[in-house]
N, C-alpha and C positions, 0 to 999 in steps of 0.2 A: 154183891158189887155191881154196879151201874154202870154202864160206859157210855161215852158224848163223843160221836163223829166232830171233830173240826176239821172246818174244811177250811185250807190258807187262802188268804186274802189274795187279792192277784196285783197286790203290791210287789208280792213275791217274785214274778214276772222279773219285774225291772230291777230287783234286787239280786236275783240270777247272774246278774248281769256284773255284778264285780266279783266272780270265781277267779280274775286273776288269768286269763286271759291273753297273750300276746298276737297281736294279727298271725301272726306267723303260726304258732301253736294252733290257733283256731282252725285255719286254711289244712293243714298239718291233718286234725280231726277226721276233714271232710275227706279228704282225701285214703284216711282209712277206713272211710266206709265204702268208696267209690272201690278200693282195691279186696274188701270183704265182700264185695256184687261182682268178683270177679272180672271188675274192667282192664282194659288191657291201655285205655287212652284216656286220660285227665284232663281237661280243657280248663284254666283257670281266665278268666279276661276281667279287667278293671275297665269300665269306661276311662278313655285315655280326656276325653273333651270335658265332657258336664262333670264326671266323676260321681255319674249319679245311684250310681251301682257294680256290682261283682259278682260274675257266675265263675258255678262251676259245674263242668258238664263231662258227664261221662257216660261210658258205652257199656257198662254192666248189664246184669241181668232184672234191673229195673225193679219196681213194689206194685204190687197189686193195692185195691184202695183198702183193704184191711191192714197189709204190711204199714202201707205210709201215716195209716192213723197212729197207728204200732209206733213208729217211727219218729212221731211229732210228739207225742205223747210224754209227758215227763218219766224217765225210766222206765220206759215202758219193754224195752228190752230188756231189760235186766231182770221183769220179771222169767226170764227162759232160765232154766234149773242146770242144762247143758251148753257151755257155749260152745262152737264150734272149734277145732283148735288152730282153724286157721285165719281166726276171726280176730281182728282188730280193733273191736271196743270194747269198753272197760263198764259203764259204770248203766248205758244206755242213756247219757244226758250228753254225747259228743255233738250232736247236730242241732242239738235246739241252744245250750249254752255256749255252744262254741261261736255261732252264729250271728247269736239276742246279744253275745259280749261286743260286736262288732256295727252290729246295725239294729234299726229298732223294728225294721220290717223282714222279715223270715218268708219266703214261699218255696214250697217244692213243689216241680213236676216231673212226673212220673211218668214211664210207659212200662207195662211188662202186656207179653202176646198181647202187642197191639192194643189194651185198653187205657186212656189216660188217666190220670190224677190227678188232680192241685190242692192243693193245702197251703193254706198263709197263716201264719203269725204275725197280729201286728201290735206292739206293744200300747201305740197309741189309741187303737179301736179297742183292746180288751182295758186297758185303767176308765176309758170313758163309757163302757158298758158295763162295768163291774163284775164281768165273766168271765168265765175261762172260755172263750168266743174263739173258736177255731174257725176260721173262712175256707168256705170251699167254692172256687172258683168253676165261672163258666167256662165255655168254649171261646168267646169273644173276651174273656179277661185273661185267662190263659195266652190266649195266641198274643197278646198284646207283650207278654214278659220278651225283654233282652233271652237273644236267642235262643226263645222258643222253637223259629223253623227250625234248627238244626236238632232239637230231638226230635218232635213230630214229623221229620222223615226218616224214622226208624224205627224199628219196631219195640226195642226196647233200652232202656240207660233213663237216668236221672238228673236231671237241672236243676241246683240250686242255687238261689236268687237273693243276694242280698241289696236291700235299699234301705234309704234312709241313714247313711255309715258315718251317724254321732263320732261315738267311739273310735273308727278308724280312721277315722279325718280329724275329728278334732274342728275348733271353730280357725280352720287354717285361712288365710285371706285367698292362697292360690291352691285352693286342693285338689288341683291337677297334679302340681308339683309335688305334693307327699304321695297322692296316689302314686307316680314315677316311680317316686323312692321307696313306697312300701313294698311295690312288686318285684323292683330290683333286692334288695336285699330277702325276700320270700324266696326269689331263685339261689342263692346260696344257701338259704334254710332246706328247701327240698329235695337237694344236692344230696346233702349231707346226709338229711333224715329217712329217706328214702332209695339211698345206692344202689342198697344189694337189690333191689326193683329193679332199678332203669339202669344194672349190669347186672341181669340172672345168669349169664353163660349160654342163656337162651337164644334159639333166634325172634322169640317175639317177646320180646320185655315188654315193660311197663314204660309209657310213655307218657309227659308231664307236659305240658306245655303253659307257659304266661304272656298272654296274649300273644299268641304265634309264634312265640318261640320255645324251641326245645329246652328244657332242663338235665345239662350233663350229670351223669353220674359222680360223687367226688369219693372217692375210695382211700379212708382218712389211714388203712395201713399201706399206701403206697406197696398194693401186695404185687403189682408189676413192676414195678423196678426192681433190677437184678441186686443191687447190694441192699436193699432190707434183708432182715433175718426175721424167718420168723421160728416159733415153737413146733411142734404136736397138737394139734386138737386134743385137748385131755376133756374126761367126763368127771362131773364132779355131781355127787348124791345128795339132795337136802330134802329132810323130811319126805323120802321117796319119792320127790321128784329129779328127774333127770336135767341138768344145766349142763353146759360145756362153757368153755374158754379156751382161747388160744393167743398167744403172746406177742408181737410185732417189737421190731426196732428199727426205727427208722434210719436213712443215712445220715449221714452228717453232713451240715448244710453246704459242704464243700461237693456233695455228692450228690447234688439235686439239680437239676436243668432249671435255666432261668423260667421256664413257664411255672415249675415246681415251687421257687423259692416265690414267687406270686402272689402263691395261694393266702387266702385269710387265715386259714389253719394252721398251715409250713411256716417259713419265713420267722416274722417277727410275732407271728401268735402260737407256735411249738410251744413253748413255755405251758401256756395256760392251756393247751388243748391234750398235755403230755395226762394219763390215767385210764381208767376203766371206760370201755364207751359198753353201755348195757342195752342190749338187741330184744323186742319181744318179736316172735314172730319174727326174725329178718329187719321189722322194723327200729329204728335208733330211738331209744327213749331218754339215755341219760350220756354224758359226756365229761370228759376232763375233769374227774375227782381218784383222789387215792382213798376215798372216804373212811380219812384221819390214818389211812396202814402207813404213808409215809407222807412227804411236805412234796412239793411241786417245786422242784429244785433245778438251776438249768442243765447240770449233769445229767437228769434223769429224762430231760424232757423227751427225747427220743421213745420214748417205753407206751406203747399204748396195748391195750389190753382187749380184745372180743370177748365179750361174754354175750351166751344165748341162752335166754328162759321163755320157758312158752308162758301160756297166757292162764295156766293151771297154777300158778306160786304167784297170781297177782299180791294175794294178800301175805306173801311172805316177804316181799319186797316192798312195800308200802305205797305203793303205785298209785299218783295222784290222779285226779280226776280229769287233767291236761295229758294224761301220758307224756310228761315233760318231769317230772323228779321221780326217782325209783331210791330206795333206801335198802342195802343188803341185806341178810337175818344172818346173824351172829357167827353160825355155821359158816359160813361165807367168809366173814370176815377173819373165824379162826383159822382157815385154809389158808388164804393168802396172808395172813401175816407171816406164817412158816415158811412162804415162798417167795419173797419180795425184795430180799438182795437177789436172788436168780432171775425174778424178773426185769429189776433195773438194771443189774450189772451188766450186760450188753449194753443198755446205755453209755453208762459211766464211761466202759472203753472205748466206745465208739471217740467220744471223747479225749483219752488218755492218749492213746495212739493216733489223734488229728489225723484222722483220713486215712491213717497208713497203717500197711500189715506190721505188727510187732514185731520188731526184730531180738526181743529177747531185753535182759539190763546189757548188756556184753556192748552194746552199740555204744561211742563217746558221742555225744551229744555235743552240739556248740554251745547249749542253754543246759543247767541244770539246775533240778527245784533243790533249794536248800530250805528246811523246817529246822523252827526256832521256834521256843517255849511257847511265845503269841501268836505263832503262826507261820507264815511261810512266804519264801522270794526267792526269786530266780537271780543268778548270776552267770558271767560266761565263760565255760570252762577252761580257766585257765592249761588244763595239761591238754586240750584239745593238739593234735600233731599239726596242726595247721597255725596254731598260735603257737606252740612250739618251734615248730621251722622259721616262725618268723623273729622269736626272742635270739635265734643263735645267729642270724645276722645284727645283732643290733650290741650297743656298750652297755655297759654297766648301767651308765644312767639312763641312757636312751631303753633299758628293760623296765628301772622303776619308773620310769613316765608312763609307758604302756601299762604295767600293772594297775596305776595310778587312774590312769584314763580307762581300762577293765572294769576297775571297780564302780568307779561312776556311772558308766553306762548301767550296771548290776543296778546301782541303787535305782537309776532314775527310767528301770523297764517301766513302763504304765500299761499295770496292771488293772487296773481302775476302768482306763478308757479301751481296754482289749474284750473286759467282760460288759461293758455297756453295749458295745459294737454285736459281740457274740447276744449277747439280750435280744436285740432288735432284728435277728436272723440274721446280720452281715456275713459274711466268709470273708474266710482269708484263706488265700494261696500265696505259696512260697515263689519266689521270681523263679523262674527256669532258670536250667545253666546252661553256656554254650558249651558247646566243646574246646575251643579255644580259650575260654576259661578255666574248663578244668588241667587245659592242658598247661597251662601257667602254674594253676596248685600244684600241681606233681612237679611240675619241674624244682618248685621254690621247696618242696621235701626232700626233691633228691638232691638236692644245692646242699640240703643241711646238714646232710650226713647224719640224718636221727636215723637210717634204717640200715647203715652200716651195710655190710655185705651180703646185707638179702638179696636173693633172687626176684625175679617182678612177679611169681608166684608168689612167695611170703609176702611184698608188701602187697598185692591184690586182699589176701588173706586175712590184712591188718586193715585196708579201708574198708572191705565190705560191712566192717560193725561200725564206720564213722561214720559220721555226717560232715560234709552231704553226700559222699562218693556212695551210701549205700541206696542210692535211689541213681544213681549214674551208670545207663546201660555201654555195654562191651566197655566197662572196667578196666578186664583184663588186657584185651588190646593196645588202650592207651597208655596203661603204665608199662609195657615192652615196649609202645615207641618211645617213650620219652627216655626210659632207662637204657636204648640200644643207642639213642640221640647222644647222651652223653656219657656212655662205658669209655 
């Protein structure tokens, strides 16, 4: 048998260049290799004026000029049999395609113990010399790159340089203004996908910045507010490796400060962000799927899931070449389908109980869910003591009118427009009560003689399961004065 080296065309090059891609995912890359060098500070800047390029500069431990050939190299990493476990890339094609998907011109500079490096990729100089043409830059091309002086005073970190940003511009007429816009929305990308970074518990996190400005942490199980709930860290074993997970439920949207309901995630995006978020390394690879264990329902939405796999079951998990899609293994999937009413059910209830600690079924409600063959609807309880005290003031006819007018109101709850509002992360809160209100309701009970010769202990005893007196502090007080008012 005979064997024929081909070597690919460097058509391939620019064909590299549709993997699919999103600026964000790209920027995303760099930055895992920046935090795989150990850096502790990410410098990302867009020319804000010309928009004629994007660095990204960090303070790692830099490449030597064999590393950064290594480095440019197509998978040139990936030839390594060991990866490190706290290593952050996947395939060794994060920097050259993440880059070439964004711009057509690629340069790195490098410093490690003070020696430099430059290397360029430029897709237009390699199609018109038919080569695989790596440029290696002087000192006077070098110093000429977008902030170059800020690495060259220091001894070591890495600069990388895009120009020529086809792809990320686009033929825009003002591509100042998408530039704006790409960096702004990049900053809630880096939020997200990099938290447990830039909030280790540390005192020197990881620090991000887009053009000068800092990238807050966004901590998607709101694990600092007091009423989330969360699980256990439990371990789970596949194919001997070790993964964990751990459960969150979020408050309910009644229960979140307005900076909270804000957020792109919270608010009116809960719905679609409610699932698994899957961490390699600390870092976020995939988000908001039940993939297919349940539907994305807005009862459940509250339910979000940590799972942590290192970077040894990449191929268990089907882990794309973006570190942006991850696909479970089967094992995985049969665990939590066994556990997934446990894990939404705090949802649900969060839910059922609207904000409030259950009081048991024993509570009369003013609303109660009536289910019918098709489905289900609320009406308002008629034996409520409060509509009762008010039927035994009233005649005969003057009850079937109120009955009459009851039922109407039943039919015409809008239902419809309660869960469009709850979709879009609206709350709703119930009106306060005064106390001069309440003091009106007791009085019009004791007026009616529904509690007969109870003490203001037995009727305390009888509203604390009603609504709304079961949410109405020193109860018991007010019903001895009103009952001492009128003995």
């Amino acid at each position: 048998m005979e064997h024929e080296i081909l070597v690919p065309g460097v058509e391939l090059l620019e064909s590299m260049r549709s993997v699919g891609y999103s600026f964000q995912a790209a920027i995303a890359d760099l930055v895992d290799n920046s935090i795989s060098a150990d850096a502790r500070r990410v410098e990302i800047t867009g020319d804000p004026i010309d928009s004629s390029f994007l660095t990204v500069l960090d303070d790692g431990i830099g490449m030597s000029p064999e590393e950064a050939r290594t480095a440019l190299q197509l998978a040139g990493s990936a030839r390594t049999t060991t990866r490190a476990g706290s290593d952050l890339g996947r395939f060794g094609l994060g920097l050259k395609t993440a880059s070439l998907s964004q711009a057509r011109r690629l340069t790195v500079l490098t410093r490690k113990n003070g020696e430099t490096t430059a290397l360029q990729w430029d897709i237009d100089h390699v199609l018109t010399t038919g080569q695989w043409s790596l440029s290696i830059l002087g000192e006077n091309e070098y110093e000429a790159l977008p902030r170059a002086d800020s690495l060259l005073s220091r001894s070591a970190g890495t600069l990388v340089v895009w120009q020529e940003l086809d792809y990320m511009l686009g033929a825009a007429a003002r591509p100042d203004v998408v530039m704006a816009e790409r960096l702004q929305d990049l900053r809630g990308h880096l939020s997200l996908t990099f938290h447990r970074f830039l909030d280790d518990g540390t005192r020197n996190p990881l620090v991000i910045t887009v053009n000068g400005i800092d990238v807050p942490a966004l901590d998607p199980f709101l694990s600092r507010n007091p009423r989330t709930q969360e699980s256990y860290r439990e371990p789970l074993t596949i194919e001997g490796q070790r993964i964990e997970f751990q459960a969150y439920t979020l408050p309910h949207a009644s229960a979140l400060s307005k900076k909270e309901r804000e957020r792109w995630d919270l608010g009116a995006g809960m719905r679609e962000r409610q699932g698994f978020y899957i961490y390699r390394n600390r870092r976020l690879i995939s988000y908001g799927h039940w993939f297919g264990l349940s539907r994305r329902e807005e009862l459940s939405k509250q339910s979000r899931v940590m799972v942590d796999i290192p970077n040894t079951v990449d191929h268990l998990w089907q882990l794309d070449i973006k570190k942006s899609r991850a696909e479970p293994p089967q094992a995985f999937r049969t665990h939590f389908r066994r556990v997934m009413d446990q894990v939404i059910g705090k949802s649900k209830r969060v839910h059922t109980f609207r904000g409030r600690r259950a009081t048991g079924d024993t509570v009369a409600r003013m609303w109660e869910k009536v289910t019918e063959r098709d489905g289900y609807r609320y009406q308002i309880n008629a034996d409520h003591p409060l509509v009762s005290a008010l039927q035994e003031t009233l005649t005969d006819e003057q009850r079937r009118q109120l009955g009459r007018l009851l039922a109407d109101l039943g039919q015409t709850f809008p239902t419809a427009d309660l869960y469009i509002e709850a979709a879009k992360g609206q709350t709703s809160s119930a009106p306060s009560v005064t106390t001069t209100e309440v003091l009106e309701q007791l009085s019009a009970l004791q007026r009616s003689g529904g509690f007969g010769n109870f003490s203001p202990a037995q009727v305390a005893s009888v509203l604390r399961a009603t609504e709304p007196f079961d949410r109405v502090e020193d109860l018991d007080g007010l019903i001895k004065q009103v009952w001492s008012a009128n003995a």
